[in-house]
N, C-alpha and C positions, 0 to 999 in steps of 0.2 A: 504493500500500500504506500510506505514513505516511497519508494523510489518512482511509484506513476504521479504522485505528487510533485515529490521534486522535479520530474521530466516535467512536468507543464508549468510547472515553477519558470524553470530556467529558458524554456520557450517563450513562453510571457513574455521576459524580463528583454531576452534578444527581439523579443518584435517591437516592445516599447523603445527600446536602444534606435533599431531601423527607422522608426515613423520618426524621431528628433533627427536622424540622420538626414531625412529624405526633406523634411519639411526645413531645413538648414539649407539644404543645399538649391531651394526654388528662389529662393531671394539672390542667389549669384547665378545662377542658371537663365532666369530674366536680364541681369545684367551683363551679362558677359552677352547673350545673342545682342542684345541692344545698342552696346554700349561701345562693346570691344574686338566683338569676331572681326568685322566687317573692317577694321584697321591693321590687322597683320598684316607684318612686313614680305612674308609668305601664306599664303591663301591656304586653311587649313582644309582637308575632305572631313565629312561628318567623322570618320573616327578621331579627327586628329583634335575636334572639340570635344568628342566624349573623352578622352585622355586629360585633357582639361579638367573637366566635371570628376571624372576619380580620382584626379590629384586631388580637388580639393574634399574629396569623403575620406579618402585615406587620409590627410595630413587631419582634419578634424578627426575621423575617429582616434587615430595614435595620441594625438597631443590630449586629447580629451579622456582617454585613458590614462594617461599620466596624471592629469590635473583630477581624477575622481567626478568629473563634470554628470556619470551617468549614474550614478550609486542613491539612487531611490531611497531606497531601505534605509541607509547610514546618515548621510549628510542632509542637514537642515537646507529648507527652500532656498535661503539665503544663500548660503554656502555653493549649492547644485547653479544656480544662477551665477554667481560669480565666477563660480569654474570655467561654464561654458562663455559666459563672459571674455575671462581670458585666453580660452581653445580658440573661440571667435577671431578675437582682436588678431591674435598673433597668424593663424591659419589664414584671414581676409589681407594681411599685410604680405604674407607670401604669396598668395596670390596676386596681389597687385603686383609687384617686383614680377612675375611669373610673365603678367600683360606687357607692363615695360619691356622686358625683352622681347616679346614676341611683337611688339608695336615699332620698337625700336625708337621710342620716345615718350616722353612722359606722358600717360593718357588721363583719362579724366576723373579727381580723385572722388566729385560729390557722387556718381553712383557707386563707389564702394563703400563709402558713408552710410547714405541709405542704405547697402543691402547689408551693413552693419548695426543700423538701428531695429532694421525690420525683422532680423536676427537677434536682439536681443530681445523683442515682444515675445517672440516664439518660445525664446528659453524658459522666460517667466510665465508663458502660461503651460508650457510643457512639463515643469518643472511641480507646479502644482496641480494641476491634472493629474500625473504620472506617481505624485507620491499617496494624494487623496486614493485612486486606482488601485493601489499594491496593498495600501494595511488595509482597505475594503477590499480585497482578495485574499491577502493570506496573511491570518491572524500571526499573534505573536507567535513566536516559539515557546513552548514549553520550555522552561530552562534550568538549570542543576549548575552549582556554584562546588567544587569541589576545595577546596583550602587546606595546606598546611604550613609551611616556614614564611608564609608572608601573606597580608590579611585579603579578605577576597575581594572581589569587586562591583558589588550590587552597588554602590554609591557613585561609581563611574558611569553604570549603565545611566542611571538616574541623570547625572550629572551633563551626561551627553546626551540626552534626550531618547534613548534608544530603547523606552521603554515600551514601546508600539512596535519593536523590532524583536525583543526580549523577556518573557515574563518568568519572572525567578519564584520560582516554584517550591525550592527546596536550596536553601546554604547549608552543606556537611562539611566535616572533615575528612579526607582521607581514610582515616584510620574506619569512620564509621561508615562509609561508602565501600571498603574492600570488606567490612563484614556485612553487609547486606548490600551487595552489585545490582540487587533488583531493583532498587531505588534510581536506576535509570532508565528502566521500563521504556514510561512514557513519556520520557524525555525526547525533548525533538533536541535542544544543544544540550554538550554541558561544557563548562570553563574549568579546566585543571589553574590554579595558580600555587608557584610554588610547592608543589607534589613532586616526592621523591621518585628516581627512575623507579624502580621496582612495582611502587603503587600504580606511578602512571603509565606503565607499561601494562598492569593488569585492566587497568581502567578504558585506555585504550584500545585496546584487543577488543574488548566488550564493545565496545560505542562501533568497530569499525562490521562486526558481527551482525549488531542489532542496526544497524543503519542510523546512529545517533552521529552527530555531527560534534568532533570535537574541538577547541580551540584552546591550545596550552600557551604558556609563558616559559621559551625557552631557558635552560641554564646554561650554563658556559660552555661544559662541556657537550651540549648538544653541539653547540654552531663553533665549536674547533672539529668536532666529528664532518659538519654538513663540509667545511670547508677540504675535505681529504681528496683522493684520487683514489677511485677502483682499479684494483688490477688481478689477477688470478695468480696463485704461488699455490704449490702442493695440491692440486685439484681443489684448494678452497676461493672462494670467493674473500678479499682482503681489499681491508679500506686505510689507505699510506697517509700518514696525519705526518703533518711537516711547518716548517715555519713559513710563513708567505712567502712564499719565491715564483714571484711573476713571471712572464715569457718578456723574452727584450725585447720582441716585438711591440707590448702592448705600454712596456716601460718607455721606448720610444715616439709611440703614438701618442701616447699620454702625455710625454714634454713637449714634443710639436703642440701639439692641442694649447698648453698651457702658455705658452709662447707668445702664438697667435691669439686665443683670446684678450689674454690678458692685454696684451696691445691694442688689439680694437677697441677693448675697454676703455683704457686707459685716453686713447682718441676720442672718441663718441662720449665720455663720464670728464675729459678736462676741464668743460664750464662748468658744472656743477661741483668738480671738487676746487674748483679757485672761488666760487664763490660760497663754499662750506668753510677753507681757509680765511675771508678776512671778516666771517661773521663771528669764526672763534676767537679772532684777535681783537674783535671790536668788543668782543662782550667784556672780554677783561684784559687785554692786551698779555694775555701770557701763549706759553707755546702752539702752533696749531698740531705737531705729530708729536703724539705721544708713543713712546720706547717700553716694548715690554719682554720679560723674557718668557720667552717659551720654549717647549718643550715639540721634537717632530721624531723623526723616524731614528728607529734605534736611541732614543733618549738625547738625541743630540739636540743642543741649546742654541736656539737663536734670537734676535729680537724681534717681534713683529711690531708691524706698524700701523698705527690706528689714528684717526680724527680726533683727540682730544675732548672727552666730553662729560670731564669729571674735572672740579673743581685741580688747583693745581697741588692742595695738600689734604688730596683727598685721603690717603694711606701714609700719614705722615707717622701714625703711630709703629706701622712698619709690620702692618699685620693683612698680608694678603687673607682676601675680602672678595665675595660674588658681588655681583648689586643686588639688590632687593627691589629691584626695578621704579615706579612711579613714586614709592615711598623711599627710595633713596633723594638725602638732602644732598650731597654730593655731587648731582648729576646737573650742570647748568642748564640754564633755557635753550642755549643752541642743542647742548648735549641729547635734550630731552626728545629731540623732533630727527637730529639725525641717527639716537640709536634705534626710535622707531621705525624707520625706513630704511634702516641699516649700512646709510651711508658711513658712518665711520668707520667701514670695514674696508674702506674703497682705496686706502694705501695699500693694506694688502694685497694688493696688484701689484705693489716692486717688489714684494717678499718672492711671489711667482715667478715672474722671471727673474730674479737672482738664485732658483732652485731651491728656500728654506721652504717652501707652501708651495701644494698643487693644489690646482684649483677643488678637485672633490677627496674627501679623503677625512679621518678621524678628525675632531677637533684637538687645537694644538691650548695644551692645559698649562696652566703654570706649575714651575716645579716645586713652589712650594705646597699650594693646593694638589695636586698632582700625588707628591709626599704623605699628604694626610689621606687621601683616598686610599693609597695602598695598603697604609697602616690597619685601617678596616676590609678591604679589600684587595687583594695581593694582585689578584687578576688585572684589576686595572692596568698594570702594565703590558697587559697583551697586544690593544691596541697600539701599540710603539712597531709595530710591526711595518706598517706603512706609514710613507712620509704623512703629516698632518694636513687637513686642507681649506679653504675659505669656505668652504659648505660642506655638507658629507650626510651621510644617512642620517644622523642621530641629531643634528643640527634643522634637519626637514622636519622627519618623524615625531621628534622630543618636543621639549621645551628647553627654556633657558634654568630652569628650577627642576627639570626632570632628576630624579638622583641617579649618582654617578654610576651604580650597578644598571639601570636600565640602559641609560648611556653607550656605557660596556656592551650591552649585548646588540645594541643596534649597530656598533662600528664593528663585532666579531660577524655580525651579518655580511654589512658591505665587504669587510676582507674576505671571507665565504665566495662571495659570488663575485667579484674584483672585474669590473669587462669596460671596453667603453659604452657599451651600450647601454650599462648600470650607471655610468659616470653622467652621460647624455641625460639618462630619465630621471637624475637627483638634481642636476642642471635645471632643464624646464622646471621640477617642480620647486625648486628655491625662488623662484619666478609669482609663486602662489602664496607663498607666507609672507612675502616683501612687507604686504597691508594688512596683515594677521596679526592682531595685538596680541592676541594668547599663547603666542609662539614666544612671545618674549617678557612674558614674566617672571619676577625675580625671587629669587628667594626671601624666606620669611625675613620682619626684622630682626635682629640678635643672631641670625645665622650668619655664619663664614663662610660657609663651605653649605652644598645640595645636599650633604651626606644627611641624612632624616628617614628614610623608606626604608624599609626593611632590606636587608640582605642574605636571599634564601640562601646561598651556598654556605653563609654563618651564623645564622640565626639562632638565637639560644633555644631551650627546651620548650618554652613557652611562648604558641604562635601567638600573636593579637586578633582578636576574633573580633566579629563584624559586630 
C-alpha cells in the first residue's frame, strides 16, 4: 500500500514541477518569436528555436534545483517565490546574453523585463496553489522521533513550520524503541538523532523492511566511511578510507577556476568595495582591512582579509570572540549592513589568488577558537584536510551560530563528495542566503565560542530529553 502511495506521490509532485516548468517558459516563448527570432545574425530553422526554448527549461530547471525553488512540502510561500525568483532572474539574464550573441548586438532589454515580471506573477501564484494542493492531498506523515546522545527535534519541526509536512506521533529513546520495534508500525517517517550505530542499524533494517522512511543525523564516522573508495581484495568487497587526496586534475581545475573568478570579481565588485572603503573611514577614520589569523589546509596559518566592521578595540581584552550578531555593541553602522550582505568578505578575493583561500571549501576558523573546539571535540581537526574556503557546504547549509560538531559534519560531507560540480552547486547556492538574515545569526550573548549543542560522539551518560 505505502509504495502505490508513494508512486502517485512522487508522480504528482513531477507533474506539479512540469506545469511551473511549462507555464515559465510561455512568457519567453512569446518573447523570443516576437521580439528576437526574427533579428538573428543567422536565420535559425524551427529546431534551431526549439534549442533555444530547452536551453532555457534546462538552465531553469538545474538552477532551480539548486536554489530548492520547487520543494512544496519544505519551504514557506515566501521562500519557494524567492527561489524561483532568483532561478528566474539569473536563467532570463543568460538568456539575454544567449540573444546578444545570436543578434550580434544588443537587442531589446524591456521584453525581457516583462517576460521577467510576468514570471514572477506565475511563481507566486504557482507557488501557493501548488502548496495549498499537496497538504490537501497528502496529509502529514505519521512521524517517530527516535533520540539518544543529543536531544531530539520536535521543536525544529515546529520551528520551521513543517508541521503540515510532519506529525510527531510518538518521541522515544532508542533504548525503548529497540525493545518494542513495533512502535514503528504505523509510522510513515521516523528521525534517528544521535542513535548509536548498532541501534540505528537495527532500527534501520526495520524502517527499510517495512517501507518506513528514514532520516538520520550523521556521525563522523559515517561521512569518513561515505568519503572511501570501493575496491575488491580476497574475493571481499572492501571500502579504502584515506586522507583527502584529490586527482590533480580536479586540484588544477579548481585553481584555474579560482583565479578566474576571483578576478572577475574583483573587476565587476571594485565600485562597491571603494565605496565600502571610504564609508569605513568616514565613520570613524580608522583602518578599512582588517588582518586576521586563520587557520587553512593542513593547519597552516594565514591572514585573511576582511572589511572592517567591528569597532577598532573590539577584542582588546584579547579574548577571541564569535559575534553574537545584531546584539553585538561592537559591530559599527557600516559594519552592521555590510556583514549582512556579506560584503566584508569581498577582500577575501586577494586571499584566493595569493592560494591561502579557495573559493569553496571548509570554513577557515581561528586558531585560537579552532583550539577550544578540539579540546571538546578532537575531530574538529578533520576538516584541515582541505584548503579552507570563502563559502563551502557548512557556511550555505548552517548558520553562523550553528555548533561546531554540526559544522564538522557538513564540511566531512563536502570533503566526501569533493567534484566541481559540488563546488558549482555551493557557488549558485551562496547566491540565495546573500539576503537571508537567519543564515547569519550570532551566537548567544556571554558566549565565545558556538560550542553549546550537544556533542553525540561525547556526550555524557545523561541524554537531555525533549
Amino acid at each position: 500500500m505505502r509504495k502505490h502511495s508513494q508512486l502517485f506521490h512522487d508522480i504528482s509532485i513531477r507533474v506539479a514541477k512540469l506545469i511551473n516548468i511549462v507555464f515559465m517558459m510561455m512568457p519567453f516563448i512569446v518573447a523570443w518569436y516576437a521580439c528576437y527570432a526574427d533579428k538573428l545574425w543567422v536565420n535559425f530553422f524551427r529546431r534551431g528555436h526549439w534549442l533555444v526554448i530547452a536551453l532555457f527549461a534546462i538552465l531553469y530547471f538545474v538552477i532551480g534545483r539548486i536554489y530548492d525553488a520547487f520543494k512544496m512540502s519544505y519551504n514557506s510561500i515566501a521562500e519557494m517565490i524567492y527561489s524561483q525568483a532568483l532561478t528566474l532572474f539569473e536563467v532570463d539574464v543568460i538568456m539575454y546574453i544567449v540573444a546578444w550573441l545570436l543578434i550580434r548586438r544588443a537587442p531589446a532589454v524591456l521584453p525581457m523585463l516583462a517576460v521577467f515580471a510576468v514570471q514572477l506573477v506565475i511563481a507566486a501564484i504557482w507557488s501557493v496553489i501548488s502548496q495549498k494542493w499537496y497538504f490537501l492531498t497528502f496529509p502529514a506523515n505519521k512521524t517517530v522521533i527516535v533520540w539518544d546522545m543529543r536531544e531530539g527535534i520536535s521543536h525544529l519541526i515546529e520551528q520551521y513550520n513543517l508541521t503540515r509536512k510532519y506529525k510527531v506521533v510518538a518521541t522515544v529513546s532508542a533504548e525503548e524503541c529497540i525493545s518494542d520495534i513495533s512502535i514503528l508500525d504505523d509510522a510513515d517517517t521516523v528521525f534517528l538523532v544521535g542513535v548509536h550505530s548498532h541501534d540505528r542499524n537495527i532500527i534501520t533494517k526495520y524502517c527499510l523492511l517495512h517501507g518506513v522512511k528514514a532520516f538520520l543525523i550523521p556521525r563522523v564516522g559515517d561521512l569518513i566511511v561515505a568519503g572511501s573508495s570501493r575496491s575488491h581484495m580476497f574475493h571481499f568487497l572492501m571500502l579504502k578510507v584515506e586522507r583527502f587526496n584529490p586527482t590533480f586534475e580536479y586540484l588544477i581545475i579548481k585553481r584555474i577556476g579560482d583565479i578566474i573568478l576571483s578576478l572577475i570579481a574583483l573587476i565587476v565588485l571594485s565600485p562597491v568595495m571603494l565605496i565600502t572603503a571610504i564609508c569605513i573611514k568616514a565613520e570613524d577614520h580608522g583602518p578599512v582591512i582588517y588582518k586576521q589569523c586563520r587557520l587553512t589546509k593542513d593547519g597552516k596559518e594565514f591572514n585573511i582579509l576582511k572589511f572592517r566592521s567591528m569597532r577598532t578595540d573590539a577584542e582588546k581584552d584579547g579574548v577571541a570572540r564569535l559575534s553574537t550578531g545584531d546584539n553585538d555593541d561592537r559591530i559599527t553602522k557600516v559594519g552592521k549592513f555590510i556583514r549582512k550582505v556579506r560584503i566584508d568578505e569581498l577582500p577575501q578575493l586577494f586571499n584566493i589568488l595569493a592560494g591561502d583561500l579557495t573559493i569553496v571549501g571548509p570554513r577557515a576558523e581561528r586558531p585560537e577558537i579552532a583550539k577550544e573546539y578540539q579540546e571538546e571535540l578532537p575531530e574538529f581537526e578533520l576538516r584541515l584536510q582541505a584548503k579552507a574556503g570563502l563559502t563551502g557546504y557548512a557556511q550555505v547549509y548552517g548558520k553562523y551560530n550553528t555548533t561546531p560538531y554540526d559544522k564538522l559534519l557538513m564540511d566531512l560531507m563536502y570533503i566526501a563528495n569533493a567534484s566541481i560540480f559540488e563546488d558549482l552547486r555551493i557557488i549558485f547556492a551562496t547566491v540565495k542566503i546573500l539576503f537571508m538574515p537567519d543564515s547569519t545569526e550570532g551566537v548567544e550573548v556571554g558566549q565565545v565560542t558556538a560550542l553549546g549543542g550537544n556533542n553525540p560522539e561525547n556526550a555524557g551518560d545523561e541524554p537531555e530529553k525533549e
